[in-house]
TORLO-415849 format. One record per residue (C-alpha): residue in one letter; x, y, z. Coordinates in nm, 2 decimals. Each point is the difference from the previous one (the first is absolute). Example, Ala and Ser with C-alpha at 12.3 -4.5 7.8 and 13.67 -1.06 7.14 Angstrom:
// TORLO-415849
@residuo a px 1.23 py -0.45 pz 0.78 .
@residuo s px 0.14 py 0.34 pz -0.07 .
END
This chain:
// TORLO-415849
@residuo x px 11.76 py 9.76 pz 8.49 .
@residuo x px -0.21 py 0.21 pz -0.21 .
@residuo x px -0.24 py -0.15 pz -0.31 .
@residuo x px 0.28 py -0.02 pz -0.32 .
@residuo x px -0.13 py 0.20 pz -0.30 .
@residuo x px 0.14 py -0.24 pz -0.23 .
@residuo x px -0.15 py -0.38 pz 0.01 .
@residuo x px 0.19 py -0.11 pz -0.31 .
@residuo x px 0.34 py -0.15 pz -0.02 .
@residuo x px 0.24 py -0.07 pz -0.28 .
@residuo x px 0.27 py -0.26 pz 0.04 .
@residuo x px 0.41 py 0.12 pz -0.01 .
@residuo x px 0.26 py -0.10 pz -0.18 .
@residuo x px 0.32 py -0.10 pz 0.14 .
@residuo x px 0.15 py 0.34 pz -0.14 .
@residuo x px -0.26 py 0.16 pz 0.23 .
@residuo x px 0.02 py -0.25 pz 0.29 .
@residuo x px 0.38 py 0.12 pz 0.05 .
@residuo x px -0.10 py 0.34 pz -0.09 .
@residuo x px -0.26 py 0.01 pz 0.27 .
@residuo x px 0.21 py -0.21 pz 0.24 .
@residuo x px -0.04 py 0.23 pz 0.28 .
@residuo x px -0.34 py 0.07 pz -0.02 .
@residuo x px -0.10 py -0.35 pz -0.03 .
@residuo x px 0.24 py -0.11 pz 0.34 .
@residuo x px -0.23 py 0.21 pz 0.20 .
@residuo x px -0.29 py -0.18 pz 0.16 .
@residuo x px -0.28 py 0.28 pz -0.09 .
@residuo x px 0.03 py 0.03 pz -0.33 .
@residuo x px 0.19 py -0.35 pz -0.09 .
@residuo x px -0.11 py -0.16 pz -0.37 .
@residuo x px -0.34 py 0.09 pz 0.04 .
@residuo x px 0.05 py 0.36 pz 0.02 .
@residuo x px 0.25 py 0.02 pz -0.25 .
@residuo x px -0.24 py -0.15 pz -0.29 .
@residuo x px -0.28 py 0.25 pz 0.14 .
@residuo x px 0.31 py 0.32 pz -0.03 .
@residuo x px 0.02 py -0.22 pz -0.38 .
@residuo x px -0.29 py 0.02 pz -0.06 .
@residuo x px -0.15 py 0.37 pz 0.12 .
@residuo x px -0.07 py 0.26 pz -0.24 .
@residuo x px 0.11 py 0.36 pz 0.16 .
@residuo x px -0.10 py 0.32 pz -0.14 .
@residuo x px 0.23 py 0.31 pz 0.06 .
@residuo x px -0.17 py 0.33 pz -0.02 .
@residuo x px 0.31 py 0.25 pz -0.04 .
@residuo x px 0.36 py -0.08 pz -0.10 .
@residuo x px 0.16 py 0.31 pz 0.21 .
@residuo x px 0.11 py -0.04 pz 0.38 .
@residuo x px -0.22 py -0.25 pz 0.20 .
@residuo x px -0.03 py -0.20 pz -0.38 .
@residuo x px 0.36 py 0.00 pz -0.06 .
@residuo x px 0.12 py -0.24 pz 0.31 .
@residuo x px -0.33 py -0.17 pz 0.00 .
@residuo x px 0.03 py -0.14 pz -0.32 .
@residuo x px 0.37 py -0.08 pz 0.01 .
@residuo x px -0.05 py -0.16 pz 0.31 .
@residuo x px -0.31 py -0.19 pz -0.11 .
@residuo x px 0.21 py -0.12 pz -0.30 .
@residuo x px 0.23 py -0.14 pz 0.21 .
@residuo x px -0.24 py -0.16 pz 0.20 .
@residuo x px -0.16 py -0.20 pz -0.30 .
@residuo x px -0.32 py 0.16 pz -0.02 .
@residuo x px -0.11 py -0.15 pz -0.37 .
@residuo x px -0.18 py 0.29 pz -0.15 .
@residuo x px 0.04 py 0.34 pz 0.11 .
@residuo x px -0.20 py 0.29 pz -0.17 .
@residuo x px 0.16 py 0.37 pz -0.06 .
@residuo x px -0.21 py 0.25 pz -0.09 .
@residuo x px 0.15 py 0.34 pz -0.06 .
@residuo x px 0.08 py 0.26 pz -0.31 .
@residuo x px 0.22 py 0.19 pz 0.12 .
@residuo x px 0.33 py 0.08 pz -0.11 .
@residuo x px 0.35 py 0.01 pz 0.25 .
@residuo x px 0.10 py 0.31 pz 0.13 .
@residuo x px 0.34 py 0.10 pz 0.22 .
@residuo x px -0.17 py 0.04 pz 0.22 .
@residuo x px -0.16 py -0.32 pz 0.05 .
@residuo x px 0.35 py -0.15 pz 0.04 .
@residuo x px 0.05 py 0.12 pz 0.37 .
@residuo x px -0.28 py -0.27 pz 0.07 .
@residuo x px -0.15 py -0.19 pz -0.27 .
@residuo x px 0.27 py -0.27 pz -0.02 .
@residuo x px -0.06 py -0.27 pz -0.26 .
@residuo x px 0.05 py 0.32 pz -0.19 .
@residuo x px 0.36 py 0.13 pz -0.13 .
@residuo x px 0.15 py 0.30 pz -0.17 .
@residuo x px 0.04 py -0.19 pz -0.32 .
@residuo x px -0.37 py -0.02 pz 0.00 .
@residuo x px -0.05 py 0.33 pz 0.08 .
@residuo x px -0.27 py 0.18 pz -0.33 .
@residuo x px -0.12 py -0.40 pz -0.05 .
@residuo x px -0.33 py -0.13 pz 0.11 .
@residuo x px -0.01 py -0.13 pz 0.33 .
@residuo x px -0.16 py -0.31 pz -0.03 .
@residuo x px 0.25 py -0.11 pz -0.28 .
@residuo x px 0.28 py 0.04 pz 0.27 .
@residuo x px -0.17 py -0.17 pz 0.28 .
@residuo x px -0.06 py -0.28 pz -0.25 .
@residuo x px 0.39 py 0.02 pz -0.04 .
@residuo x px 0.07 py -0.05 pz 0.34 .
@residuo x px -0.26 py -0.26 pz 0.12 .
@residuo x px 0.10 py -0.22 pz -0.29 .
@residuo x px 0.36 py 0.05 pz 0.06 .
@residuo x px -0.10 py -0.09 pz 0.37 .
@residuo x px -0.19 py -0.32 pz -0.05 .
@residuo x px -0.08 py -0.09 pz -0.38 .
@residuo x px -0.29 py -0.23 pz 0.14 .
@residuo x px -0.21 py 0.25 pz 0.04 .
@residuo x px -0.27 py 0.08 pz -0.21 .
@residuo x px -0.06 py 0.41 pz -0.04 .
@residuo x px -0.29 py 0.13 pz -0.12 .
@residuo x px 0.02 py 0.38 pz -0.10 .
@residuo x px -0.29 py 0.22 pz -0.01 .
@residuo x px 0.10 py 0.30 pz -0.13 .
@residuo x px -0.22 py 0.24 pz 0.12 .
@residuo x px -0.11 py 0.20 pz 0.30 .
@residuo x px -0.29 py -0.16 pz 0.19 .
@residuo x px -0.30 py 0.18 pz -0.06 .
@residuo x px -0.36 py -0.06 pz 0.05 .
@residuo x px -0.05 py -0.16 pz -0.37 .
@residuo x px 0.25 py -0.31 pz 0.06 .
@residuo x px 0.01 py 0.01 pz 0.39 .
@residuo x px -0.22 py -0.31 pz 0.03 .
@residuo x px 0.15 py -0.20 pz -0.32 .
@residuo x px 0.32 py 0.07 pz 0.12 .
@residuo x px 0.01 py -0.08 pz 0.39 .
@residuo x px -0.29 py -0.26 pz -0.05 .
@residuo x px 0.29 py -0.22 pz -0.18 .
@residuo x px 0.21 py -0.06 pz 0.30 .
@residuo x px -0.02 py -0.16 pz 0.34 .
@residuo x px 0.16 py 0.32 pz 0.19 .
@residuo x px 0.07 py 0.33 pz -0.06 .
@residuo x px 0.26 py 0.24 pz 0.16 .
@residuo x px -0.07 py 0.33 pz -0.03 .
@residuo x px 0.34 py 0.22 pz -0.01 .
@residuo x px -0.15 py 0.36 pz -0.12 .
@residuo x px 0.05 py 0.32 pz 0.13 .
@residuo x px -0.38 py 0.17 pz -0.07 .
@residuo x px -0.29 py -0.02 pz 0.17 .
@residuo x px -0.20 py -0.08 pz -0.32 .
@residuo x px 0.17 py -0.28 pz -0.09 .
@residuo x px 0.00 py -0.13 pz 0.34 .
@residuo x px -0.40 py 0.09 pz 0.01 .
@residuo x px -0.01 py -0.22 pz -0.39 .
@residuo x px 0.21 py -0.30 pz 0.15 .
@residuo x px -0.21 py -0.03 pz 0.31 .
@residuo x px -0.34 py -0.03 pz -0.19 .
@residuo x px 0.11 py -0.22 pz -0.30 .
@residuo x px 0.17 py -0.22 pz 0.27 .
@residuo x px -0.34 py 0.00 pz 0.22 .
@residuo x px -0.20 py -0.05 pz -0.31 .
@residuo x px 0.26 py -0.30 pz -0.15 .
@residuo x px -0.01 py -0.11 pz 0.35 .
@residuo x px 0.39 py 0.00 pz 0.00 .
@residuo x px 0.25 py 0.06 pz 0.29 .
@residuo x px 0.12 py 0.38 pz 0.01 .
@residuo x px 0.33 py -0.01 pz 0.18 .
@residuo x px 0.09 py 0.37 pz 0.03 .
@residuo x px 0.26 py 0.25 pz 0.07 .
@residuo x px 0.12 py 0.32 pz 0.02 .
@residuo x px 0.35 py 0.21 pz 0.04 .
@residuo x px 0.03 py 0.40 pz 0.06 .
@residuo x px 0.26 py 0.17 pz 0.11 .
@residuo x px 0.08 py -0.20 pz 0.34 .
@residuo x px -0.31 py -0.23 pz 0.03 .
@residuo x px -0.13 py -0.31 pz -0.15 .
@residuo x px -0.34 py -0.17 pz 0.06 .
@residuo x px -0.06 py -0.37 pz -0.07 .
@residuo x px -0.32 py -0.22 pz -0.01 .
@residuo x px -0.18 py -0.29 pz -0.16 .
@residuo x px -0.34 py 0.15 pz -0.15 .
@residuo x px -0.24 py -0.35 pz -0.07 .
@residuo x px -0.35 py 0.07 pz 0.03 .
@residuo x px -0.06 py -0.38 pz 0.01 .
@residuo x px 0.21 py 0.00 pz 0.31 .
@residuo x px -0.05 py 0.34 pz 0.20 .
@residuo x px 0.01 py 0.38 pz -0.09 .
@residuo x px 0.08 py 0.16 pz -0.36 .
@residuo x px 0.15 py 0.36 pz -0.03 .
@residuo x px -0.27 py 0.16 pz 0.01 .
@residuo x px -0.14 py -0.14 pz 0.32 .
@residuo x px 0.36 py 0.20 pz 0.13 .
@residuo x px -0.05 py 0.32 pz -0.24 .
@residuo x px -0.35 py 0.06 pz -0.06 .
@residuo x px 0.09 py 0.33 pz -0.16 .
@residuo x px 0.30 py 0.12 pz -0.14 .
@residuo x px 0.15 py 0.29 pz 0.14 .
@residuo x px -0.02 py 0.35 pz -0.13 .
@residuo x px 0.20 py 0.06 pz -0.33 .
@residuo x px 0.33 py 0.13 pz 0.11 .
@residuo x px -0.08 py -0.11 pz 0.38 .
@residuo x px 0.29 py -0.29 pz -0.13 .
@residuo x px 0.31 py 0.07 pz -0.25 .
@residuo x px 0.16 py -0.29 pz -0.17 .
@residuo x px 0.28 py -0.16 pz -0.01 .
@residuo x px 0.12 py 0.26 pz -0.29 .
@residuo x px -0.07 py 0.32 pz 0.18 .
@residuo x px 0.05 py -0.12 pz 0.35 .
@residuo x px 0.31 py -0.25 pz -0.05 .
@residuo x px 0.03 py -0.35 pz 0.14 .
@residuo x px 0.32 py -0.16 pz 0.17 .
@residuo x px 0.11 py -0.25 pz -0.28 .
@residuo x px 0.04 py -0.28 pz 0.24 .
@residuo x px -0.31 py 0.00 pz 0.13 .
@residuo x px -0.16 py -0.13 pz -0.37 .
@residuo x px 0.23 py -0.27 pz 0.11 .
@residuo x px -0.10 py -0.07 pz 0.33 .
@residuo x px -0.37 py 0.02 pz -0.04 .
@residuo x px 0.01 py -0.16 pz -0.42 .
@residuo x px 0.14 py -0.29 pz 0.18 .
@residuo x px -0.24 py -0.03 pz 0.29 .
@residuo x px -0.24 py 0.03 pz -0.27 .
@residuo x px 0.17 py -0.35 pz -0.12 .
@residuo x px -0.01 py -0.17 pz 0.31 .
@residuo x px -0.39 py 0.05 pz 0.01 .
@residuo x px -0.07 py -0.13 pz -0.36 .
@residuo x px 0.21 py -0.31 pz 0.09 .
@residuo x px -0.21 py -0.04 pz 0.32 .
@residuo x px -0.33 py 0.03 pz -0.17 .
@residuo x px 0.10 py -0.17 pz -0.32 .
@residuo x px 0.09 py -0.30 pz 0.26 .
@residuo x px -0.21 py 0.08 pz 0.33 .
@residuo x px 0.30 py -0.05 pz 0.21 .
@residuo x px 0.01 py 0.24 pz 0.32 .
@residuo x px -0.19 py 0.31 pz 0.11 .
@residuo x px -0.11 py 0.23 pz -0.29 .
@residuo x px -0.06 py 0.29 pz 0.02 .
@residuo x px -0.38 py 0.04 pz -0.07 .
@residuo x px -0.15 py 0.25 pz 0.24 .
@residuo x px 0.29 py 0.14 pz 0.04 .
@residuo x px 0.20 py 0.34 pz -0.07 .
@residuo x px 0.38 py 0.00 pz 0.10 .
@residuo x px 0.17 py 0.32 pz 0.04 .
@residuo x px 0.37 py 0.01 pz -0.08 .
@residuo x px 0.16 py 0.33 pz 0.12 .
@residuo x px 0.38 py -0.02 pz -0.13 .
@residuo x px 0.19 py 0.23 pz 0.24 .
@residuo x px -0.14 py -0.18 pz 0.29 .
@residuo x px 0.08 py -0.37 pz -0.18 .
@residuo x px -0.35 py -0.04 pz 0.14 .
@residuo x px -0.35 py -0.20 pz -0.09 .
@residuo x px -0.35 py 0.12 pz 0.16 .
@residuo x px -0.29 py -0.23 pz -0.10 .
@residuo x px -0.37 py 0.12 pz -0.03 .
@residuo x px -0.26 py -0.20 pz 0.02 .
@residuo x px -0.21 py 0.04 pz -0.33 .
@residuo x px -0.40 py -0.11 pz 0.02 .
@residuo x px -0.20 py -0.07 pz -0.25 .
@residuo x px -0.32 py 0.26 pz -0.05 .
@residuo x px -0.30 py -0.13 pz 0.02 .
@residuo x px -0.09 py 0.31 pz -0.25 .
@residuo x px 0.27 py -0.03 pz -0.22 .
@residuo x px -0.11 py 0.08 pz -0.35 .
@residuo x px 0.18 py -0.27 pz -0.18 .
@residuo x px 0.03 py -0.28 pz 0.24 .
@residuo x px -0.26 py 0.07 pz 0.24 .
@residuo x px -0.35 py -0.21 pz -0.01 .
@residuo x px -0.13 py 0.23 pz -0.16 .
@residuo x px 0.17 py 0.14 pz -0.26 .
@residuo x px -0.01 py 0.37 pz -0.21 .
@residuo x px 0.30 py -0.04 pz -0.25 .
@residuo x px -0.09 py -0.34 pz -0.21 .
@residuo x px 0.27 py 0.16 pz -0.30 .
@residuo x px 0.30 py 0.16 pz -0.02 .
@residuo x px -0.08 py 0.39 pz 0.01 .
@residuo x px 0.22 py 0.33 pz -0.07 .
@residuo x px 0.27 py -0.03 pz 0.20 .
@residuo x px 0.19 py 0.34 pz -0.09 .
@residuo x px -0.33 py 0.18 pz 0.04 .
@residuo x px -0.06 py -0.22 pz 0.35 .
@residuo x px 0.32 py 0.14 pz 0.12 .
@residuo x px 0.03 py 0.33 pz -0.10 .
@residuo x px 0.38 py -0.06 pz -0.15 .
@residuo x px 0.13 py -0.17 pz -0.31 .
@residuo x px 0.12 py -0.35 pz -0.01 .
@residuo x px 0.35 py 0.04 pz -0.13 .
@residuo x px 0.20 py 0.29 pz -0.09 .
@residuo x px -0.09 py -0.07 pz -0.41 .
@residuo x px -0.38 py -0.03 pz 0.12 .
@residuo x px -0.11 py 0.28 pz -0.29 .
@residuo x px -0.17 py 0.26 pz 0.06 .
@residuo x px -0.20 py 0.24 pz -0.29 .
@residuo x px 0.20 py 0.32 pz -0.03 .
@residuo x px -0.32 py 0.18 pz 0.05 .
@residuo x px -0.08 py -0.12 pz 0.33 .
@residuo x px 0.35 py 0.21 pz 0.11 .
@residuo x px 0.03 py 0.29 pz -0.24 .
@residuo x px -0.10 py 0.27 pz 0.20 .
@residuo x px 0.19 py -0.16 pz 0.31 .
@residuo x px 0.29 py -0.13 pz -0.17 .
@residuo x px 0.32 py 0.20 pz -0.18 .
@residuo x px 0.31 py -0.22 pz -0.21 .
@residuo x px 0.37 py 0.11 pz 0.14 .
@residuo x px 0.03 py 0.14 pz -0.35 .
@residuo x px -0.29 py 0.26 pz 0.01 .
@residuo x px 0.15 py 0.08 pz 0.37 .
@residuo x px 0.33 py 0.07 pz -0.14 .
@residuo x px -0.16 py 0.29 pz -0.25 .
@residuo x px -0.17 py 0.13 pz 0.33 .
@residuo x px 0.32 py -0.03 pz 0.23 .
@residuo x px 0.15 py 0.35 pz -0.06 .
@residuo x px -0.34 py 0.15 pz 0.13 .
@residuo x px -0.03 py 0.20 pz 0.28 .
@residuo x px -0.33 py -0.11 pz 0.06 .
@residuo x px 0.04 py -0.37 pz 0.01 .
@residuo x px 0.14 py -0.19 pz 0.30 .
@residuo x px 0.13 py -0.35 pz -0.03 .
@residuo x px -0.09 py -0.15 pz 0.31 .
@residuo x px 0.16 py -0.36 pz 0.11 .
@residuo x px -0.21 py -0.21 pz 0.27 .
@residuo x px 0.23 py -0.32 pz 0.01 .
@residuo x px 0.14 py -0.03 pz 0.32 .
@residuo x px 0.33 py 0.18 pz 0.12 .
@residuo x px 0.20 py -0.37 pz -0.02 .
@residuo x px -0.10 py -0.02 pz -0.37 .
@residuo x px 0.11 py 0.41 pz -0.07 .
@residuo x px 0.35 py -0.14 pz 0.11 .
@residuo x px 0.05 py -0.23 pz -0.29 .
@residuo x px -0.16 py 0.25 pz -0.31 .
@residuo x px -0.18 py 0.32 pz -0.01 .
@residuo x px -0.13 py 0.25 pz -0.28 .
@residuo x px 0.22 py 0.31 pz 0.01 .
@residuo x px -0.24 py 0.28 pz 0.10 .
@residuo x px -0.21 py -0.25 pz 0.18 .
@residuo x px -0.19 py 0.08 pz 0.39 .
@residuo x px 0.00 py -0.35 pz 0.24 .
@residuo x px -0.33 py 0.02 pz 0.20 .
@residuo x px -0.09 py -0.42 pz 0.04 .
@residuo x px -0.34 py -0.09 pz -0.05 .
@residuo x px -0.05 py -0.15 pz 0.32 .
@residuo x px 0.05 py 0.41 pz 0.12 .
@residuo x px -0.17 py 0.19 pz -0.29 .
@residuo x px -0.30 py 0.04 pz 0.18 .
@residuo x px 0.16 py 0.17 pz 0.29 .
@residuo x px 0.19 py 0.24 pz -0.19 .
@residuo x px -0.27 py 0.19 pz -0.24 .
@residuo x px 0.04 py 0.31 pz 0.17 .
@residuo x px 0.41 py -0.03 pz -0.15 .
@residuo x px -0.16 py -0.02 pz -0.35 .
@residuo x px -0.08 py 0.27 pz -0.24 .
@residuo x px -0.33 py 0.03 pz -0.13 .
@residuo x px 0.12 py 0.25 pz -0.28 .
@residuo x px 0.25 py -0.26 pz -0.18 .
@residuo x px -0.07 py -0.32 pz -0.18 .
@residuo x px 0.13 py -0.31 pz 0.19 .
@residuo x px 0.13 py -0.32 pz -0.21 .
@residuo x px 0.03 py -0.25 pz 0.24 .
@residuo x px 0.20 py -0.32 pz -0.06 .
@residuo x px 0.12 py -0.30 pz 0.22 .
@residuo x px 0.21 py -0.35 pz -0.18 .
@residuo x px -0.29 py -0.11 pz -0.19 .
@residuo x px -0.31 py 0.23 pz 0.01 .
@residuo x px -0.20 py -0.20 pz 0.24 .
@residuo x px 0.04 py 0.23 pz 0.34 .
@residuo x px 0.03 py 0.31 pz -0.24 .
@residuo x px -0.36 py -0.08 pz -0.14 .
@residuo x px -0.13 py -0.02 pz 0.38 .
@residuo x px 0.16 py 0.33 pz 0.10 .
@residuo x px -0.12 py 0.20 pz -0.31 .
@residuo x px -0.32 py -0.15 pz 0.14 .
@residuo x px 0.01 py 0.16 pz 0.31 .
@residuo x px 0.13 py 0.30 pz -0.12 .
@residuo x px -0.26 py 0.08 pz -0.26 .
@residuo x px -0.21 py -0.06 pz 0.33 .
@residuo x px 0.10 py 0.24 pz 0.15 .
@residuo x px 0.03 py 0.25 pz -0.24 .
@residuo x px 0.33 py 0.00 pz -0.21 .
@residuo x px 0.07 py -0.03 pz -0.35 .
@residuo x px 0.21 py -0.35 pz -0.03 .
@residuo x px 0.08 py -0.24 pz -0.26 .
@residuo x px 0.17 py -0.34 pz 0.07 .
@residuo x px 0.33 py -0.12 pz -0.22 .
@residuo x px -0.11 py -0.33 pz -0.13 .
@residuo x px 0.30 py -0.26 pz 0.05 .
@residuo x px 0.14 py 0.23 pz 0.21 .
@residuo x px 0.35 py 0.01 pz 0.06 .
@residuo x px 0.06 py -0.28 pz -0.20 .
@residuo x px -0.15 py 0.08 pz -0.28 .
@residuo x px 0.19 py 0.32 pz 0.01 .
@residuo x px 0.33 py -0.17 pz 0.02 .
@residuo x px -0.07 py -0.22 pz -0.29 .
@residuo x px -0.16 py 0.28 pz -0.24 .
@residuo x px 0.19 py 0.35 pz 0.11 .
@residuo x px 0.33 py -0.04 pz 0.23 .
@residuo x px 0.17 py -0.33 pz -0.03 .
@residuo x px 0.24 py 0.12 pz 0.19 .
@residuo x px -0.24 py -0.05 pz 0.29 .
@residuo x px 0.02 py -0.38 pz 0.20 .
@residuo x px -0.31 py -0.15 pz -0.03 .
@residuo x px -0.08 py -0.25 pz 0.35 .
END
């Protein structure tokens, strides 16, 4: 057995003793570890895939205060994995309908909404007000904020990950062992890494991994069993298959390490290179000369001297296209140049104008004229052909 996070206890009722019957019948967590799940405060950073069955599940478990923090709103496309979610709540906040649904669950538990994204302002205040943290985002600043604030608050980081395939799973607890960054020193390259929006996740793996995520809060709200500090498990889907990496803690870690360089939350956007969530804003004038609205394409379209060029991948040109438009993916741009013209004007797009930006990147590198459709497809589809399906 590991050391519990939570040293406190809060007696049941009889409601809860039948409630928790099952729990309480099994000799590792038996009354004691029931009034520790009581009386545990859990933060949730995320309400989406991994957050979704994590705190449903940690609802049902008893957990006595659990913590959302989120402002976002739910979107169709959240349903195929985001399931304390529903299509009547589909244009509503998210953290009203996960309050819905964990009360409906189990009204004994206390829910404390912070509605908000977690930034570098209330990081601290926020996570320092819990016992654990579970960290269900899908952006490397984010993950880079929770890390810190939960190194700094000295509170357990248990962490995971879903994309495409693959989940990840570990306990991050300074205290105990490694922290992220003792993994992930650096983030990788902006673009190196899509998310879960422009590279697609298999719903059930939010599931699969959101859960797992559960079973490690439990075990280090109550110390029961092997946790999964200094550890990294690898969950490949197709294979039904865990690998497990050993994870050490660096002696030259910059926030957990004896000697440490980041004593306060920094920039975590600028750290990374990429913005933290899809409504991160950015000033217009940081993109205007890179950047061109589907409606100022459309006035361009009829041009022979402008060539909409798509760089999603050739699975993605099955479900909607741009009349007019020329597939080269991204991941090929680079090898293909000498197919380009360098006489025309090329407006690039992809879904959402993330991989667009990067190609008009490299093209202006190497020489072409190129402008990237912000909101890409999507935004076309919403502003200038409804007619076209939006994914």
């Amino acid at each position: 057995m590991s050391r519990p996070a939570v040293d406190r206890r809060e007696p049941l009722t009889h409601e809860e003793i039948a409630r928790y019957s099952r729990h309480l019948i099994i000799p590792e967590i038996g009354l004691a570890g029931q009034e520790r799940i009581k009386a545990a405060r859990v933060l949730l950073v995320g309400t989406g895939g991994l957050g979704s069955p994590l705190a449903l599940y940690l609802a049902a478990a008893g957990v006595g205060t659990i913590g959302l923090v989120d402002d976002d709103v739910v979107d169709a496309s959240n349903l195929q994995r985001q399931v304390i979610h529903g299509t009547s709540d589909l244009g509503t906040h998210k953290l009203d309908s996960a309050l819905a649904s964990i009360k409906d669950l189990n009204p004994n538990v206390n829910v404390e909404l912070h509605r908000t994204f977690l930034t570098s302002d209330n990081a601290l205040d926020i996570i320092g007000g819990y016992d654990v943290v579970a960290d269900g985002t899908d952006n490397f600043p984010t993950r880079y904020l929770v890390n810190d604030a939960s190194v700094l608050t000295g509170t357990p980081n248990v962490y995971g990950s879903i994309f495409r395939f693959e989940g990840q799973l570990s306990v991050f607890w300074a205290e105990e062992g490694p922290c992220y960054r003792c993994m992930y020193p650096e983030p990788p390259p902006p673009g190196m890494v899509p998310n879960c929006a422009e590279g697609g996740v298999f719903g059930v793996m939010a599931g699969h991994i959101g859960t797992a995520q559960g079973i490690e809060v439990l075990k280090t709200i109550t110390g029961v069993g092997r946790s999964m500090v200094g550890r990294l498990g690898v969950y490949d889907a197709l294979e039904q298959d865990w690998t497990y990496v050993k994870v050490r803690k660096d002696p030259r870690c910059p926030v957990c390490g004896p000697d440490p360089t980041v004593t306060a939350l920094i920039d975590y956007e600028d750290f990374c290179g990429v913005p933290a969530h899809d409504r991160t804003v950015v000033e217009p004038a940081d993109l205007a000369d890179l950047e061109i609205l589907p409606s100022e394409y459309v006035e361009l379209a009829d041009r022979d001297d402008v060539v909409l060029l798509d760089v999603r991948e050739p699975h993605e040109f099955e479900i909607n296209r741009i009349p007019g438009s020329t597939l080269i993916p991204k991941d090929t741009l680079a090898g293909r140049l000498t197919e380009l013209d360098p006489d025309v004007e090329y407006v690039v797009h992809c879904k959402g104008g993330v991989r667009s930006l990067e190609s008009v990147q490299l093209l202006r590198g190497a020489g072409f004229r190129a402008r990237s459709m912000r909101g890409g497809i999507d935004l076309y589809a919403r502003q200038v052909d409804p007619s076209i399906p939006v994914y």
